[in-house]
TILO-523218 format. One record per residue (C-alpha): x negated, y, z. Coordinates in steps of 0.02 Angstrom, whole numbers. Each point is the difference from the previous one (the first is absolute). Layout:
BEGIN
<rec X="X" Y="Y" Z="Z"/>
...
***
This chain:
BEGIN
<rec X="-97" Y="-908" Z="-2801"/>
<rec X="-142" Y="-27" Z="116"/>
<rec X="84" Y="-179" Z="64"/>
<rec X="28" Y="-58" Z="-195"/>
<rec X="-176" Y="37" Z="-35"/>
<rec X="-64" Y="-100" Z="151"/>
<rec X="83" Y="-137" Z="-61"/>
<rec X="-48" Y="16" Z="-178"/>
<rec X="-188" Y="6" Z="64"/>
<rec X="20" Y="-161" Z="119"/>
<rec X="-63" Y="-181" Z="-48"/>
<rec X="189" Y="-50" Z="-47"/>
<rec X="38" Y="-59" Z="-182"/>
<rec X="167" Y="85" Z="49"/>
<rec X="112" Y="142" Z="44"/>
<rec X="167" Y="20" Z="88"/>
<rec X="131" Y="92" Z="-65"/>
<rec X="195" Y="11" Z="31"/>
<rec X="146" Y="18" Z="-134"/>
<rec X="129" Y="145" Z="-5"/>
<rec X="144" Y="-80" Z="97"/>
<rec X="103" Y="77" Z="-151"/>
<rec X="106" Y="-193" Z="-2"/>
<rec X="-43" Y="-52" Z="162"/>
<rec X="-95" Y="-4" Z="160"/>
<rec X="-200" Y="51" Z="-50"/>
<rec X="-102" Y="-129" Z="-5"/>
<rec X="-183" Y="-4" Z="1"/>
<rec X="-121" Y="-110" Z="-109"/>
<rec X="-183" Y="-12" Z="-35"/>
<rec X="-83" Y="33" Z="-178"/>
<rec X="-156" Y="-9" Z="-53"/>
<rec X="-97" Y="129" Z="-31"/>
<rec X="-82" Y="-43" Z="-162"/>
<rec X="167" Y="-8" Z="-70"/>
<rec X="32" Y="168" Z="52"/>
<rec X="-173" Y="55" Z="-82"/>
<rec X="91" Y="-76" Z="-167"/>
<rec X="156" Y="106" Z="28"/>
<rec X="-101" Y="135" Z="13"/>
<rec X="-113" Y="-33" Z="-135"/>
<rec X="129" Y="-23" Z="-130"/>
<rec X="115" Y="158" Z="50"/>
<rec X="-162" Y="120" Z="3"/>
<rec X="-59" Y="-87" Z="-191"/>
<rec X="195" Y="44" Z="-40"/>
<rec X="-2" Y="171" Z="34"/>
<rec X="-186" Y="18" Z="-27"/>
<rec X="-65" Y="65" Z="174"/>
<rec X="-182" Y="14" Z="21"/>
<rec X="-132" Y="9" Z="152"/>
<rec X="20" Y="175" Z="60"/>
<rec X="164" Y="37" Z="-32"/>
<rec X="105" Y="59" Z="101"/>
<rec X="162" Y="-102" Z="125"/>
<rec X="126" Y="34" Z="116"/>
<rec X="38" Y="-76" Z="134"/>
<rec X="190" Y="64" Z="73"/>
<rec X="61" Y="-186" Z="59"/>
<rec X="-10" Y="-86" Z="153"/>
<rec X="-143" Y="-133" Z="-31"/>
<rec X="120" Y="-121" Z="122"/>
<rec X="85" Y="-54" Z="-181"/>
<rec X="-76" Y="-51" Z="-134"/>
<rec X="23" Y="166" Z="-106"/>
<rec X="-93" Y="71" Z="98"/>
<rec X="-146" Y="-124" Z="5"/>
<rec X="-31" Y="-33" Z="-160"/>
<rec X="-32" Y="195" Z="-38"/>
<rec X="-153" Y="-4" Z="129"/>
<rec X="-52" Y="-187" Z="-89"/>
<rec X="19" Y="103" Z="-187"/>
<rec X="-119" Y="110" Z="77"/>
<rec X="-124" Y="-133" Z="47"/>
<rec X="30" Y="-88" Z="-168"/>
<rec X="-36" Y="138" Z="-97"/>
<rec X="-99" Y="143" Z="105"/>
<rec X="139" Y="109" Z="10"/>
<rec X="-31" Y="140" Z="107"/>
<rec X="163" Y="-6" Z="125"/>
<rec X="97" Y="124" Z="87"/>
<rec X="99" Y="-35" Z="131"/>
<rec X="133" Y="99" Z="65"/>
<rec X="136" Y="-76" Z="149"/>
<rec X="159" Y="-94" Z="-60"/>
<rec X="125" Y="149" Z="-12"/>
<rec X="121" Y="65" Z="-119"/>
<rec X="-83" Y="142" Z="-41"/>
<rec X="-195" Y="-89" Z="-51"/>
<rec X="-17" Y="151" Z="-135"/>
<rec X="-9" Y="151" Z="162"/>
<rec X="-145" Y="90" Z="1"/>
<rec X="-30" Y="-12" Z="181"/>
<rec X="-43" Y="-184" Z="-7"/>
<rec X="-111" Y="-14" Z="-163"/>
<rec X="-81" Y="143" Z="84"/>
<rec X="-53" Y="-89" Z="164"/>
<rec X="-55" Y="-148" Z="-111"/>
<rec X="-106" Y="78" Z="-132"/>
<rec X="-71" Y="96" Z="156"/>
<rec X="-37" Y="-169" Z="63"/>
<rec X="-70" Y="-73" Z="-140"/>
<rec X="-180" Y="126" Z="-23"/>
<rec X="37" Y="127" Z="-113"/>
<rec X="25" Y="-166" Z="-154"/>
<rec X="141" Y="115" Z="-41"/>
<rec X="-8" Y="182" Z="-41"/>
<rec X="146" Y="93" Z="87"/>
<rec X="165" Y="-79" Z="56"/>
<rec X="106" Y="96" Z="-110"/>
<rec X="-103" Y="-58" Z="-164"/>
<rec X="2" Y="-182" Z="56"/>
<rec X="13" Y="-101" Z="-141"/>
<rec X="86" Y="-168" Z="12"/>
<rec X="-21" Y="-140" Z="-136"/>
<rec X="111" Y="-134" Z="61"/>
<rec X="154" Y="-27" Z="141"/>
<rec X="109" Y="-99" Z="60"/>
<rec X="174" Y="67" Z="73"/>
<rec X="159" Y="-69" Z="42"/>
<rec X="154" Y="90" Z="-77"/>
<rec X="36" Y="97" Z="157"/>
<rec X="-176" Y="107" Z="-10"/>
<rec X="15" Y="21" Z="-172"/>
<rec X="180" Y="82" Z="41"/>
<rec X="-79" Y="93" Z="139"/>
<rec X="-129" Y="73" Z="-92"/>
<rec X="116" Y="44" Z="-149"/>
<rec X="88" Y="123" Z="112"/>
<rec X="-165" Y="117" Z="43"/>
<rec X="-60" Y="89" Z="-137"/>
<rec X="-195" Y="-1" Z="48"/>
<rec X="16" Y="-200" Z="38"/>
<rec X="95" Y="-14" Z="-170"/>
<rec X="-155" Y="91" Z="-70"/>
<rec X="-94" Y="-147" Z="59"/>
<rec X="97" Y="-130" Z="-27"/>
<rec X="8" Y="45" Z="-179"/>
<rec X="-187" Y="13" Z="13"/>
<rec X="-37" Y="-177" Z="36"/>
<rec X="-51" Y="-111" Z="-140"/>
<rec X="58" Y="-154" Z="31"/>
<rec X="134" Y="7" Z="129"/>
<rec X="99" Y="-186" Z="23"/>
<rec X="148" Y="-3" Z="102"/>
<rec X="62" Y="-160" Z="102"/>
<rec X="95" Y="-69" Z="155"/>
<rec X="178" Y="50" Z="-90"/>
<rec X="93" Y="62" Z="-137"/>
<rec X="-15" Y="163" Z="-82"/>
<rec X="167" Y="100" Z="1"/>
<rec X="23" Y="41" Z="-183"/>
<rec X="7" Y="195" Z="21"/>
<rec X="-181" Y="-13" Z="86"/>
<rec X="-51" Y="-106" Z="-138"/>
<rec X="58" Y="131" Z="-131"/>
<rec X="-97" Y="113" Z="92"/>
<rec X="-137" Y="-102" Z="-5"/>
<rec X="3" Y="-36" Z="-184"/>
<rec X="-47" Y="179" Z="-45"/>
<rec X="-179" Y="-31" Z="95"/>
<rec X="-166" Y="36" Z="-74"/>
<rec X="-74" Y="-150" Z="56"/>
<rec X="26" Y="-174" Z="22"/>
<rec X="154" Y="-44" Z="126"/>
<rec X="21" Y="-192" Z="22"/>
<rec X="158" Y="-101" Z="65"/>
<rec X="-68" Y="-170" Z="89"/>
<rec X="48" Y="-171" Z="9"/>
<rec X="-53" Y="-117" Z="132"/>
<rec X="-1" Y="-66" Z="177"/>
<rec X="-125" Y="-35" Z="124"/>
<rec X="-14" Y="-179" Z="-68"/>
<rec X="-55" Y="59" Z="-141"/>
<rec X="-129" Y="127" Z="103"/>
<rec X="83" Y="136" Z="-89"/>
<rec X="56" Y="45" Z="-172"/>
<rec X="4" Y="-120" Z="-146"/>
<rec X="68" Y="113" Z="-111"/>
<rec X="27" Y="170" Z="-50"/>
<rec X="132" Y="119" Z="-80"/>
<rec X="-62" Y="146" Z="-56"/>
<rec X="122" Y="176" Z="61"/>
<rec X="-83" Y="143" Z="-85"/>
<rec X="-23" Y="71" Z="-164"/>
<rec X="44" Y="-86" Z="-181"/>
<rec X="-49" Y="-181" Z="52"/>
<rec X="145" Y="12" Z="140"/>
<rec X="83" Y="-189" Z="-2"/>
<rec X="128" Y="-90" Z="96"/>
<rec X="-85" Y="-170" Z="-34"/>
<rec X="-139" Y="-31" Z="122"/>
<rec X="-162" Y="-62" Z="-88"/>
<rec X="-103" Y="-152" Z="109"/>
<rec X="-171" Y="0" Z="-5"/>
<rec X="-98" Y="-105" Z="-111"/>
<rec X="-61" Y="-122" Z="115"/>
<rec X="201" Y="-44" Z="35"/>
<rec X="107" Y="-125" Z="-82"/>
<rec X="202" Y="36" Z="52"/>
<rec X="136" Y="-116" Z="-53"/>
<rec X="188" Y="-12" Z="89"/>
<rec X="108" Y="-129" Z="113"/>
<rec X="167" Y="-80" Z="-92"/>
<rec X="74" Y="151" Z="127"/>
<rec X="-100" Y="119" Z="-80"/>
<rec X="-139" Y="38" Z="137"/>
<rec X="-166" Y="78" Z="-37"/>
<rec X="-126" Y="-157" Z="18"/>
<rec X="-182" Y="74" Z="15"/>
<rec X="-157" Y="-102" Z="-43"/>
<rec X="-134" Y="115" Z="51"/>
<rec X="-145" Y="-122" Z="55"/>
<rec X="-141" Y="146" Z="33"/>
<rec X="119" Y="64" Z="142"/>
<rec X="100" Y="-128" Z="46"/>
<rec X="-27" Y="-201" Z="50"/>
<rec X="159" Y="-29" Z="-64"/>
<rec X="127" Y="35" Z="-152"/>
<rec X="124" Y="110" Z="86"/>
<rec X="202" Y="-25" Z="-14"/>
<rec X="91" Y="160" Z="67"/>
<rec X="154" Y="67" Z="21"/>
<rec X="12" Y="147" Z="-137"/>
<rec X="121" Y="-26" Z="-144"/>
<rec X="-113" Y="62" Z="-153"/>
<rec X="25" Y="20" Z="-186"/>
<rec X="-167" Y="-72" Z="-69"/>
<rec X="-48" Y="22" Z="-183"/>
<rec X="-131" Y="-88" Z="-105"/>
<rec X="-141" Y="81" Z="17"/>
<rec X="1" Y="2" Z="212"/>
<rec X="107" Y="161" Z="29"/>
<rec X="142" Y="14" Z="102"/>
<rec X="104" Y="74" Z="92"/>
<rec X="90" Y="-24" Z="176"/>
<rec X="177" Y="-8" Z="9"/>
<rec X="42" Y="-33" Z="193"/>
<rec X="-45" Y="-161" Z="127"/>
<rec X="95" Y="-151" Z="3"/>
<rec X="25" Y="16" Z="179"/>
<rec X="113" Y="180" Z="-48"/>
<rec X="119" Y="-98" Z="-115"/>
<rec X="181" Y="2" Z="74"/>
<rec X="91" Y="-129" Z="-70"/>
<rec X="169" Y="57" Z="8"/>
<rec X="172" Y="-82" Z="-74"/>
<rec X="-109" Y="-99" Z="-104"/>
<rec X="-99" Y="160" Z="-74"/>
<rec X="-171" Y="27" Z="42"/>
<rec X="-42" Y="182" Z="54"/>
<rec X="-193" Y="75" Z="3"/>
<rec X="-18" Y="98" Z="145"/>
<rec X="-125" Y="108" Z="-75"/>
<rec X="114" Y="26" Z="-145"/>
<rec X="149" Y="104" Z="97"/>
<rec X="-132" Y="74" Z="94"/>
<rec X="-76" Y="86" Z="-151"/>
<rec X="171" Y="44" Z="-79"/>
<rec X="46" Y="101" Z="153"/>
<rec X="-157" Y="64" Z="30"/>
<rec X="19" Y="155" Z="-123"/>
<rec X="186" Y="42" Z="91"/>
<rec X="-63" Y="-23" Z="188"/>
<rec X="-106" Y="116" Z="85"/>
<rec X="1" Y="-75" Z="186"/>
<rec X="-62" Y="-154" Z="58"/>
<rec X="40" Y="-152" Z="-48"/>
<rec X="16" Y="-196" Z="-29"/>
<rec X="59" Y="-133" Z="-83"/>
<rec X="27" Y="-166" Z="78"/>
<rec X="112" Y="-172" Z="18"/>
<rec X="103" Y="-94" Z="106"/>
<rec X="97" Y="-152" Z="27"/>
<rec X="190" Y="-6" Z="-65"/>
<rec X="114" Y="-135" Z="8"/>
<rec X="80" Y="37" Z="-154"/>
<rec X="-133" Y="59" Z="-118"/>
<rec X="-159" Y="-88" Z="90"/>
<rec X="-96" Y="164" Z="33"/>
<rec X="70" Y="165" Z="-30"/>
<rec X="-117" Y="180" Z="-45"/>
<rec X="-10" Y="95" Z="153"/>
<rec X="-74" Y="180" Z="3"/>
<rec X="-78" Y="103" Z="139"/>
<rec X="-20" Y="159" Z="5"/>
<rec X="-61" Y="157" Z="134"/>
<rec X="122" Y="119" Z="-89"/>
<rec X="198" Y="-9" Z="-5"/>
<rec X="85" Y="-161" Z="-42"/>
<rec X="154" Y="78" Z="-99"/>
<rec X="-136" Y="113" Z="-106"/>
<rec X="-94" Y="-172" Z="-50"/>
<rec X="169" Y="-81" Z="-39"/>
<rec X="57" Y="135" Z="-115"/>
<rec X="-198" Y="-23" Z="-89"/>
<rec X="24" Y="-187" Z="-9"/>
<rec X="173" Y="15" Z="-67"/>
<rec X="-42" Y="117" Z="-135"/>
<rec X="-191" Y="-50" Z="-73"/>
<rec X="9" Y="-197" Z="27"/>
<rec X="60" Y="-139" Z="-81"/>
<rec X="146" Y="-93" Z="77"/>
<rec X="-79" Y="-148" Z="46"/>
<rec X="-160" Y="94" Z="85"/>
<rec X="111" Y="108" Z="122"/>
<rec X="-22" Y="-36" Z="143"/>
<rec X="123" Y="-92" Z="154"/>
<rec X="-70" Y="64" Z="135"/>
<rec X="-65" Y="167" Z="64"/>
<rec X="-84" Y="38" Z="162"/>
<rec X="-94" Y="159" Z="66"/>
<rec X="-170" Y="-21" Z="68"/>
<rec X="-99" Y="126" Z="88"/>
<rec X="-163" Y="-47" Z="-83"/>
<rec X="-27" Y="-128" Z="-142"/>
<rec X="-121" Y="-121" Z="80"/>
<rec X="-176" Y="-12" Z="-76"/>
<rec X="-165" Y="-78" Z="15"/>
<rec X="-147" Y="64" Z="52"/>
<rec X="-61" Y="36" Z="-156"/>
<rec X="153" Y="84" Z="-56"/>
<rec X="93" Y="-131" Z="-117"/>
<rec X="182" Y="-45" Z="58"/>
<rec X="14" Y="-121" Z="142"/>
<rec X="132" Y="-122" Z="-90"/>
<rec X="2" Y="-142" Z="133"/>
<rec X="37" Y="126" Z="129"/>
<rec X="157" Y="67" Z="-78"/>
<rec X="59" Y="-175" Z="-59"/>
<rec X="-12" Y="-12" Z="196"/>
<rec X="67" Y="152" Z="33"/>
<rec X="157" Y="-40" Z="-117"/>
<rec X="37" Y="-159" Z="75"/>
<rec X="-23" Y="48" Z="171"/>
***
C-alpha cells in the first residue's frame, strides 16, 4: 500500500494501474486521479459512507480494486484497515496486528467493526466456511463483491444477510464499479442498477456501451452481451468474445457454463475451437474424469450446447486475480 500512496502523494496528475489479464495479456494504463476521486465520490454518496467510518482493505493495491478502496478512504475520511491479500482477510490474527497498529482507534480486535469491503468471490467463499469469520462477514455493512462471478449457492447464502451485500459491475477503465446489484435481503435483483451519473445504451450486437464521463474520457464499447431495460438496468448475459458459433448456431459460453454448474462439482471450463465442419465446435475442460462430465453433459444440456471435445487439465488456468484465463486455454486447445 505504501508504494500506491507514494504515488498518490507525488506531483503527477496520474496513476498507473494494470488490468486483470482475464482476456488477455495485462496491460497497464495511466488514470487520473481526480477521476478516481469521482469514482469514489459517487460509490461512497451511493451507499452513504461518511468521514469516520470504517474500510477494509483485503486486495492487492497493484489492481485497481484495490486502489480505489485506499482513494474512497481519502475521498471520504474513511478510517481504513488493511489486512494482506489472502483468502482468509476475515482471521483474527491479521485484523489483530492491524488494529494493534493503528493506536488503540479501535477497541479490541474481536469487536472490530467494519462499515464497508471489498472482496472478490473467493474470500467471501473462504470466509463462509469458518464460523467466527462468517460472524463477521455477516457483520459488515456494506460488503461489495467484485473481480468474478458469484456461484449461485454462495449467493443464496448471501441473500439471507443482515446487511447490505453488493454484486459489482465494472473494469479498471471504468476505475471500478459503475453499477451495482444488490445480493441480500428483500431488494435482492438480478438487474444491475448504474449509477446516476451513467448513461448505458447497446451495440447492434448487443454490447454494453458505457457513457460515464466523471470516470472515464471516453464512452466505453465492451464486450458483455447485456439485456438493458428502460430505465438503465441490466443485466449481463456473457462476452462476445465467448460466443461459439457453431453449425450456424450461436452458443454463449457463459450460458452452458451456468446450466452445468448446479450438476458439476470439480473444476471446470467451457471453451471453443476451430472445426472444419461446423466452424468452431464447444470444447470442455475439466480436472475431474472425462467420462463423468460426458454422462453430465449428455443428460442436463441441450443438444446443440454439448460439447465435441473433452480434455483433462490438471489446473484450469487463471489470472492473477482469480478470473479464468480464456486466451490461455484457447491456446492451450489449439496447441
Amino acid at each position: 500500500m505504501k508504494l500506491f500512496i507514494d504515488e498518490w502523494n507525488n506531483d503527477s496528475p496520474y496513476v498507473e494501474v494494470k488490468t486483470s489479464g482475464s482476456t488477455g495479456e495485462p496491460k497497464r494504463m495511466m488514470v487520473e486521479k481526480r477521476r478516481m476521486m469521482n469514482s469514489a465520490r459517487i460509490t461512497c454518496d451511493f451507499l452513504g459512507l461518511k468521514p469516520g467510518d470504517t474500510a477494509l482493505l483485503c486486495m492487492s493495491t497493484d489492481y485497481i480494486a484495490g486502489k480505489m478502496m485506499v482513494v474512497r478512504s481519502i475521498e471520504r475520511g474513511l478510517q481504513l484497515i488493511s489486512v494482506p491479500p489472502t483468502g482468509h482477510p476475515l482471521d483474527i490474527k491479521h485484523l489483530t496486528l492491524n488494529i494493534l497498529g493503528q493506536a488503540k482507534r479501535q477497541s479490541r480486535a474481536k469487536h472490530c467493526h467494519i462499515d464497508f469491503a471489498a472482496m472478490v468471490p473467493m474470500q467471501v467463499y473462504n470466509s463462509l466456511q469458518v464460523p467466527e469469520e462468517r460472524e463477521r462477514l455477516m457483520a459488515i455493512r456494506h460488503l461489495i463483491i467484485g473481480g468474478g462471478a458469484i456461484d449461485d449457492a454462495m449467493e443464496a447464502e448471501l441473500r439471507k444477510f443482515p446487511n447490505a451485500v453488493w454484486s459489482t459491475y465494472g473494469m479498471t477503465e471504468t476505475l471500478s464499479h459503475i453499477a451495482l446489484r444488490r445480493i441480500s435481503g428483500p431488494e435482492a435483483s438480478e438487474w444491475y442498477m448504474p449509477f446516476p451519473t451513467v448513461k448505458l445504451s447497446t451495440t447492434d450486437e448487443g454490447c454494453l456501451v458505457i457513457d460515464a464521463p466523471e470516470v472515464c474520457a471516453d464512452t466505453l464499447t465492451t464486450n458483455d452481451i447485456v439485456e438493458l431495460k428502460s430505465d438503465g438496468r441490466f443485466r449481463v448475459l456473457g462476452r462476445k468474445d465467448n460466443v461459439i458459433c457453431s453449425g450456424g448456431i450461436k452458443i454463449q459460453i457463459e450460458e452452458v457454463e451456468r446450466e452445468l454448474k448446479s450438476h458439476v462439482r470439480v473444476p471446470y471450463i467451457i471453451s471453443k475451437k476451430k472445426d472444419e465442419k461446423f466452424g468452431e465446435i464447444v470444447v470442455l475442460l475439466t480436472e475431474g474424469d472425462i467420462d463423468e462430465m460426458k454422462a453430465i453433459c449428455e443428460k442436463y444440456l441441450p443438444k446443440y450446447h454439448r460439447p465435441k471435445l473433452y480434455q483433462h487439465i490438471d489446473q484450469i488456468p487463471l489470472t492473477e486475480t482469480g478470473k479464468p484465463a480464456r486466451k490461455k486455454i484457447l491456446d492451450l486447445i489449439s496447441g
